[in-house]
Structures are given as C-alpha cells and as structure tokens.
MARSE-246065 format. One line per field, with one value per residue (C-alpha): residue number from 1; x, y, z; residue in one letter. Coordinates in pm, 1 decimal. Example, Ala and Ser with C-alpha at 12.3 -4.5 7.8 and 13.67 -1.06 7.14 Angstrom:
// residues 2
num: (1, 2) $
X: (1230.0, 1367.0) $
Y: (-450.0, -106.0) $
Z: (780.0, 714.0) $
residuo: (A, S) $
***
This chain:
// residues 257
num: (1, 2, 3, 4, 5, 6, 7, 8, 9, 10, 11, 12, 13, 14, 15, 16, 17, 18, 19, 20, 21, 22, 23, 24, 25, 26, 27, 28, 29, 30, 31, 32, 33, 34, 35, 36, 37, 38, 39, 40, 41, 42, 43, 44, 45, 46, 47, 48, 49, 50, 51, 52, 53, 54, 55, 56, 57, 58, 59, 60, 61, 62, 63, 64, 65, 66, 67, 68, 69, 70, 71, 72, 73, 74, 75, 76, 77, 78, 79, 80, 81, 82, 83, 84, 85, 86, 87, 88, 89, 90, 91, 92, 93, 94, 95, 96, 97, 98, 99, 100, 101, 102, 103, 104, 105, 106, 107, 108, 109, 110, 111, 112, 113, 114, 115, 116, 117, 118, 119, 120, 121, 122, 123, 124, 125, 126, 127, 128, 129, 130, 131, 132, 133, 134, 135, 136, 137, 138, 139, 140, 141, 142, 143, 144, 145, 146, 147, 148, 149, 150, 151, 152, 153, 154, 155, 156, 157, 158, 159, 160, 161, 162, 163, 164, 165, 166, 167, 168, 169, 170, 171, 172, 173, 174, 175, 176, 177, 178, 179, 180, 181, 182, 183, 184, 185, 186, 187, 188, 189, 190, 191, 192, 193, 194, 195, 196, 197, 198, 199, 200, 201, 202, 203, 204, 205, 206, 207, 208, 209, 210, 211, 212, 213, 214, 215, 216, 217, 218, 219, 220, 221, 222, 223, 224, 225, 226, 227, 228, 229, 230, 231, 232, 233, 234, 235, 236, 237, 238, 239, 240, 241, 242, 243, 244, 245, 246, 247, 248, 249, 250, 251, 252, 253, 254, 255, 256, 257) $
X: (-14757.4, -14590.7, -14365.8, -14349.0, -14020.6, -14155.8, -14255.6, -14018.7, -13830.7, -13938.1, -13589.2, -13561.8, -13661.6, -13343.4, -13097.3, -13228.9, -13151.1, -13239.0, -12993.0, -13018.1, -12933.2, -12637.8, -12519.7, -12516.7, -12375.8, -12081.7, -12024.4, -12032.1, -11757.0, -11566.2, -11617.4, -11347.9, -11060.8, -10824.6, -10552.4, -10821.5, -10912.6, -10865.9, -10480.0, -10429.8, -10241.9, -9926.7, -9866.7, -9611.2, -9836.8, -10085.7, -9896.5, -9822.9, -10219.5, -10279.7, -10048.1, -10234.2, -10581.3, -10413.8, -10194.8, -10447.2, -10702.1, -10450.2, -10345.4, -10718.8, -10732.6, -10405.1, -10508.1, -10867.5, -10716.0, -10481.4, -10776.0, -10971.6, -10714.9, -10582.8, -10673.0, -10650.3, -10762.8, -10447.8, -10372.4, -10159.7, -9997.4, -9663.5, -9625.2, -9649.5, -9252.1, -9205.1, -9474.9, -9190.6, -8972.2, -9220.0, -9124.3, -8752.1, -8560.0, -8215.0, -8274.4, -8434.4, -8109.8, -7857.0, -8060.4, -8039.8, -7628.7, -7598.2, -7446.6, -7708.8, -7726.2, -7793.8, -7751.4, -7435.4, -7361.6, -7540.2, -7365.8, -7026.6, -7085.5, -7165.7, -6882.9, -6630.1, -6834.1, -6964.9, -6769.0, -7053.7, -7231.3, -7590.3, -7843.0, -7906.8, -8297.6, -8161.7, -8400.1, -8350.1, -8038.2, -8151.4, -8348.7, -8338.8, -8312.7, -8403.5, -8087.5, -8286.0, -8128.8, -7798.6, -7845.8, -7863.5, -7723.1, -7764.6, -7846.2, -7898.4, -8309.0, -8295.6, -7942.5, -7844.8, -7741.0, -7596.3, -7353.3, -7302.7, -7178.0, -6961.7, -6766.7, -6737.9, -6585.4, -6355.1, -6195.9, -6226.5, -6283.5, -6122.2, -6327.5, -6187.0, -6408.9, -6147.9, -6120.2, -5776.0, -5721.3, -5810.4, -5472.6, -5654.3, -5725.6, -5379.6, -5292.4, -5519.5, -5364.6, -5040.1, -5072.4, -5268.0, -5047.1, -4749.9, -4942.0, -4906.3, -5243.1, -5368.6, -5620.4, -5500.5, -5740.3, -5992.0, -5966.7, -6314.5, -6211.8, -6557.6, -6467.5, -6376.2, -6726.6, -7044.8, -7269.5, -6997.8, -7284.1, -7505.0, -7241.1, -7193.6, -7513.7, -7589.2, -7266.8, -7333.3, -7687.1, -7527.0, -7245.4, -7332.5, -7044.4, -7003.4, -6636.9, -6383.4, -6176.8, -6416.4, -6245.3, -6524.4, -6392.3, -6667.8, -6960.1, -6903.4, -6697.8, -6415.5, -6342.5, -6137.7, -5757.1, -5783.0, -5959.2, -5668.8, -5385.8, -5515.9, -5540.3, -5221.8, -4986.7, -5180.9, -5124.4, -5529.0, -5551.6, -5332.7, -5568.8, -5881.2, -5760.0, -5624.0, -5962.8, -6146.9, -5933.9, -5673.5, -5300.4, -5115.0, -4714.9, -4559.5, -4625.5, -4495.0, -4549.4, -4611.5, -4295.6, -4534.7, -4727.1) $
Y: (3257.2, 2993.8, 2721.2, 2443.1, 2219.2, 1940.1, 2190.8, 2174.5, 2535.3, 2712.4, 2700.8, 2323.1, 2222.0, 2414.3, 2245.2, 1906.1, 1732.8, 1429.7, 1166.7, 1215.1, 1604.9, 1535.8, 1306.5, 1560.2, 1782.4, 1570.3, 1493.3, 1830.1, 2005.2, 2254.4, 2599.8, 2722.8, 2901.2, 3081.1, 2790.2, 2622.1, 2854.1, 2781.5, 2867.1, 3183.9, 3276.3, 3457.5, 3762.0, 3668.2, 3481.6, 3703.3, 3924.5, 3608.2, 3516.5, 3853.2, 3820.6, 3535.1, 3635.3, 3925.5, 3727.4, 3425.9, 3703.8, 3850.9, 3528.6, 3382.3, 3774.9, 3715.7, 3370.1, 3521.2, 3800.6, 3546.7, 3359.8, 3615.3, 3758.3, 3465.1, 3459.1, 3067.1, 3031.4, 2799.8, 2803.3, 2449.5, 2489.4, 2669.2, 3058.1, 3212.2, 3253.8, 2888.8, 2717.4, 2625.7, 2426.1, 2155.9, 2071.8, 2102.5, 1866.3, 1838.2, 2018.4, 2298.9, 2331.9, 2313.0, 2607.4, 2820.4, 2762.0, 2875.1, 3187.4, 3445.1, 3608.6, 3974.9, 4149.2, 4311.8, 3840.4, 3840.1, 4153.4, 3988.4, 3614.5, 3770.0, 4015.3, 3681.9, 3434.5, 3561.2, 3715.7, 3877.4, 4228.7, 4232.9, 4234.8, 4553.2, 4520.4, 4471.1, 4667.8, 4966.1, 4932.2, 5212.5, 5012.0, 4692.8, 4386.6, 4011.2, 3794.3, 3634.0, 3961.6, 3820.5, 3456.6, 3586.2, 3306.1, 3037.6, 2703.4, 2629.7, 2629.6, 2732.0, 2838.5, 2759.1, 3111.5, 3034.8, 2784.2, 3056.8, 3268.5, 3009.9, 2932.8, 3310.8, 3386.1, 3093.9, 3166.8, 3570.9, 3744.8, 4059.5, 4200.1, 4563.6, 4753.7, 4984.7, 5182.9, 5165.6, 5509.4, 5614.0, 5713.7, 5602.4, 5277.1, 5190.7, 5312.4, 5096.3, 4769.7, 4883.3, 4868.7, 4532.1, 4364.2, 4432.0, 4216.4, 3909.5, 3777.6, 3445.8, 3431.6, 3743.1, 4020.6, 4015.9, 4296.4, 4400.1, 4711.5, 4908.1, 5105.0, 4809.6, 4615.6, 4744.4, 4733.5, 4978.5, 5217.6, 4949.9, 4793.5, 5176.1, 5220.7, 4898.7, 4939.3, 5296.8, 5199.9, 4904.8, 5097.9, 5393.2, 5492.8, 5618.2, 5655.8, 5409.3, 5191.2, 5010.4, 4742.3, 4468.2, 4203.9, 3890.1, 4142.3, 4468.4, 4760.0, 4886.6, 5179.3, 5350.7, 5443.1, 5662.9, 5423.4, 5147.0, 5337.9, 5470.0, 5131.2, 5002.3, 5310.1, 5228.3, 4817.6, 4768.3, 4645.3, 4330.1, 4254.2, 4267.6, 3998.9, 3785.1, 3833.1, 3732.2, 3439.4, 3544.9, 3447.9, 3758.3, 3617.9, 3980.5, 4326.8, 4678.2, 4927.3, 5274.9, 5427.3, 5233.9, 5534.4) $
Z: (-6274.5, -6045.1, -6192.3, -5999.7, -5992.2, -6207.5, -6506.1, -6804.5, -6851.4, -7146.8, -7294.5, -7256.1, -7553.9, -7738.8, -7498.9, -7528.8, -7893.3, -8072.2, -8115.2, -8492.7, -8433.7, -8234.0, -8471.4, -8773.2, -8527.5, -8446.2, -8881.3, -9007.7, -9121.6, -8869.2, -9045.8, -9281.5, -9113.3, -9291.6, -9315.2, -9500.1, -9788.8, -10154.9, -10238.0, -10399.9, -10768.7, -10640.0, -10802.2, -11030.3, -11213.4, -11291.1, -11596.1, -11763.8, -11753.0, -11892.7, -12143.8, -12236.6, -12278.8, -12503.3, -12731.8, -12805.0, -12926.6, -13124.7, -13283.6, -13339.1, -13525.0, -13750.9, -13869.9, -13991.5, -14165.8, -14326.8, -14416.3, -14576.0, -14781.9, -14905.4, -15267.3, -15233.2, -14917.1, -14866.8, -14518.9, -14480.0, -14925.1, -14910.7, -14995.5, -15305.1, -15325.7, -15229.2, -15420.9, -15707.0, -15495.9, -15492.4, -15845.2, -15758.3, -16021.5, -16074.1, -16432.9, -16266.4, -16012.6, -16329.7, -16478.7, -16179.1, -16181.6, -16517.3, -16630.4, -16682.6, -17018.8, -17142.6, -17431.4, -17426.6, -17467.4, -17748.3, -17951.0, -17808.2, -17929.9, -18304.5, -18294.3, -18250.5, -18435.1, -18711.8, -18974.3, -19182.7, -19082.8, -18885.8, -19074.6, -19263.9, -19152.9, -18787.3, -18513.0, -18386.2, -18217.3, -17986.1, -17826.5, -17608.0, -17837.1, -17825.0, -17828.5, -18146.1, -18297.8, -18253.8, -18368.5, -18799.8, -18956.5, -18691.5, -18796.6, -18433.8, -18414.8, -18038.6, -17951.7, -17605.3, -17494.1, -17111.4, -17274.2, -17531.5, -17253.7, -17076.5, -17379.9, -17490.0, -17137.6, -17168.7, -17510.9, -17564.6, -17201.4, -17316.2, -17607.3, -17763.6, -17972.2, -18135.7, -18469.0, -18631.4, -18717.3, -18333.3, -18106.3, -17777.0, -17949.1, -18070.0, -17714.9, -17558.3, -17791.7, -17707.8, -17324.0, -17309.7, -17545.0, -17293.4, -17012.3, -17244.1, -17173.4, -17231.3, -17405.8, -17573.3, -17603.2, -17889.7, -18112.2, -18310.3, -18517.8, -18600.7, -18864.5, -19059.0, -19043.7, -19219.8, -18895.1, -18764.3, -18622.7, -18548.3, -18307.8, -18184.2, -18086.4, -17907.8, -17687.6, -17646.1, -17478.0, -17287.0, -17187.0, -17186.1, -17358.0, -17730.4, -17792.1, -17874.8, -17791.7, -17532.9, -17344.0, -17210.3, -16996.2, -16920.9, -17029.3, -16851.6, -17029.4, -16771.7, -16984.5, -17273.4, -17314.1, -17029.1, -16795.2, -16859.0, -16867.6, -16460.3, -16337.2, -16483.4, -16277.3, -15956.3, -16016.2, -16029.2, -16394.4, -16344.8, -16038.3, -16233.1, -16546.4, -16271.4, -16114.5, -16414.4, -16502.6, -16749.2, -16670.0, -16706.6, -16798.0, -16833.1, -16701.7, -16746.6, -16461.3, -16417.7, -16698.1, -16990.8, -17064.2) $
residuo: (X, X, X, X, X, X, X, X, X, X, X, X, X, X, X, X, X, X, X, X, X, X, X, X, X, X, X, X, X, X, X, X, X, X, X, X, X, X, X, X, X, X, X, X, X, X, X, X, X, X, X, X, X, X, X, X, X, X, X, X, X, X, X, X, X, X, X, X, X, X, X, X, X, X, X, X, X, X, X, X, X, X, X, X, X, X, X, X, X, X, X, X, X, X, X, X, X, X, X, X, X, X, X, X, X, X, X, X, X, X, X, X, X, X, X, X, X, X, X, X, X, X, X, X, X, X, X, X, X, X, X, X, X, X, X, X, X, X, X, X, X, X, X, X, X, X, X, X, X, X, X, X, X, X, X, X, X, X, X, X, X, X, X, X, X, X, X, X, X, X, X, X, X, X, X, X, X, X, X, X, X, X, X, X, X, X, X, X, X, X, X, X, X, X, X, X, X, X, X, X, X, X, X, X, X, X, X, X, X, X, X, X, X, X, X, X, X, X, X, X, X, X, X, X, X, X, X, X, X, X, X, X, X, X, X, X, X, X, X, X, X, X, X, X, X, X, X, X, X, X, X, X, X, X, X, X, X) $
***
C-alpha cells in the first residue's frame, strides 16, 4: 500500500490533542513523589498508642464490673466506709474524741463509787458483761460511761486490788506509798467486800490474772508485787505514773526492796 505525502499517519491522531485535553493535561496534579507522601508516626509513638488501645479496654472492663457488683448500683454516692461522713456534725466529732470504755471501767467506777457489794443475782462473772452490770444503784437513767472514764482516770488512776492478810499485797502498798503519788493509789481490799469472788473473777478474765494484789493504772493491770518491785530497780515504774499523769514527789531506788 502506498501512502502518499498528504495522507494523515496512522499514529496522528494520538499526537494531536484537543485544546480541552491539553488543558486537563496542563491542571492535573504532578504524580506523588516520595517528598510528598502522607507523614509517617515515628516509632516512638507507636508503644504509647498501644498502650492505649490496652488500658481504655481495661478501664471500660473495671467500671462494668464495678457496676454489676455494686449492690447499689452507686457509681457517683461515696463508698461504703465513707458514706457516714456525710452526716458529719460537731456531736458526732466530740463522740469520736471521747475516751473509749470497756469493762474492766465499769468494775473500776463501782469498786470507788459504790460502797455496797454487786448484786448477789449479778451474771456470771465468767463471762463478758454489759456495763449495765455495773450501774446497780444508779439513779442515773442512762449513765454517761466515757465521762465516767475521764473522771475515774482523773481522781483514782492507780487502782490496787489487794487482800490484807496477803505479804505481796502489803509489799506492793509499801513500795507505792514511798513514790508519794498524787492522787495516791486507791486501795480496794477483796477480802473485805462480799462480792470478793465476784470482783476475782471479773479481773481474772480481764486480766488474765487471778492472784492478788493487782495494780491497774488508767484500765490496764501492770502486774503484782513481783511485777512492781522489777520496774522500780531498773527506774521503769516512775516512768510509767509520770507517763500516765501522776506527779510522783518522792522516790526510793533500787535498796527499797
């Protein structure tokens, strides 16, 4: 086939363009290059990300369990523990300051107050009792026991349940009379009371011991004749009243025996 010099070439129609085509040629975009391309996370990054998608998880998981075994269901009231100090008064703070009371308080505010025995149909002493035990003969309707306390420790801190016919309890009166103590120590002989064993029993559960004397200072025994006489020689004795808030004018060292 011969081609003369006035027919197109076959390929001419891919060279030649329309005007519109050469103008979307000359808007487009020059293809991405590498410059270009969306920045990347650095590596540094990444861990906290992870940490992230773990922890949110695990916090979305804590605050359903929390939900679900809630027996209120609760989530914004305070905690169980904390759910009183809403109704915080200044009554409620003066309660928490005051002296707490036990038993052993009880048997010690009769034993100085009252002159007459316990009640012969007393409970069994062997057992824990109600400070209502202690109250026989109160006119008070509802005795207020923590200001009970307060005043016992003020005027009789040093209680000694002796027997008068015991050496280690005239030992016992002996030494502690030397120290001169103000208050002086208050003396309940036993064996001279009719609730005797009752008053036995109840300090020998309190205690835990069942001998006499018994020397109690502010509620908690320290000991008998033996216990005393130990912490006078090594100086420890004087320390303690001081410690518990008797003035101690005189004292006799180690050759009182």
């Amino acid at each position: 086939m011969i081609i003369t010099g006035n027919s197109p070439h076959p390929n001419s129609r891919l060279r030649e363009r329309s005007p519109a085509a050469k103008d979307r040629a000359r808007i487009s975009p020059p293809p991405p290059t590498a410059s270009s391309s969306p920045p990347r996370m650095d590596s540094c990054s990444r861990p906290l990300l992870r940490r992230r998608r773990i922890l949110f998880p695990l916090f979305a998981l804590g605050l359903l369990c929390l939900f679900l075994f809630s027996s209120s269901h609760d989530l914004l009231g305070l905690p169980p523990a904390l759910q009183g100090l809403r109704r915080v008064s200044p009554a409620s703070i003066a309660a928490l300051m005051r002296p707490s009371v036990d038993e052993i308080h009880g048997l010690l505010y009769y034993v100085v107050h009252q002159n007459e025995a316990l009640a012969n149909d007393a409970p069994d002493p062997t057992r824990p009792l109600h400070l209502s035990a202690y109250a026989d003969g109160d006119l008070a309707p509802t005795p207020d026991w923590p200001a009970r306390v307060k005043h016992l420790n003020a005027e009789a801190p040093l209680i000694v349940f002796s027997k008068t016919y015991c050496g280690y309890s005239k030992r016992a009166k002996e030494l502690l009379a030397r120290y001169e103590l103000v208050p002086p120590p208050k003396i309940i002989e036993v064996d001279l009371r009719e609730d005797g064993d009752f008053i036995k029993a109840v300090l020998t559960r309190l205690t835990g011991r069942n001998t006499f004397p018994n020397v109690i200072l502010r509620g908690k025994s320290i000991g008998g004749s033996d216990d005393i006489v130990a912490m006078h020689k090594n100086g420890h004795l004087r320390q303690l009243f001081e410690k518990a808030g008797l003035k101690v004018l005189a004292e006799h060292k180690e050759e009182d025996n």
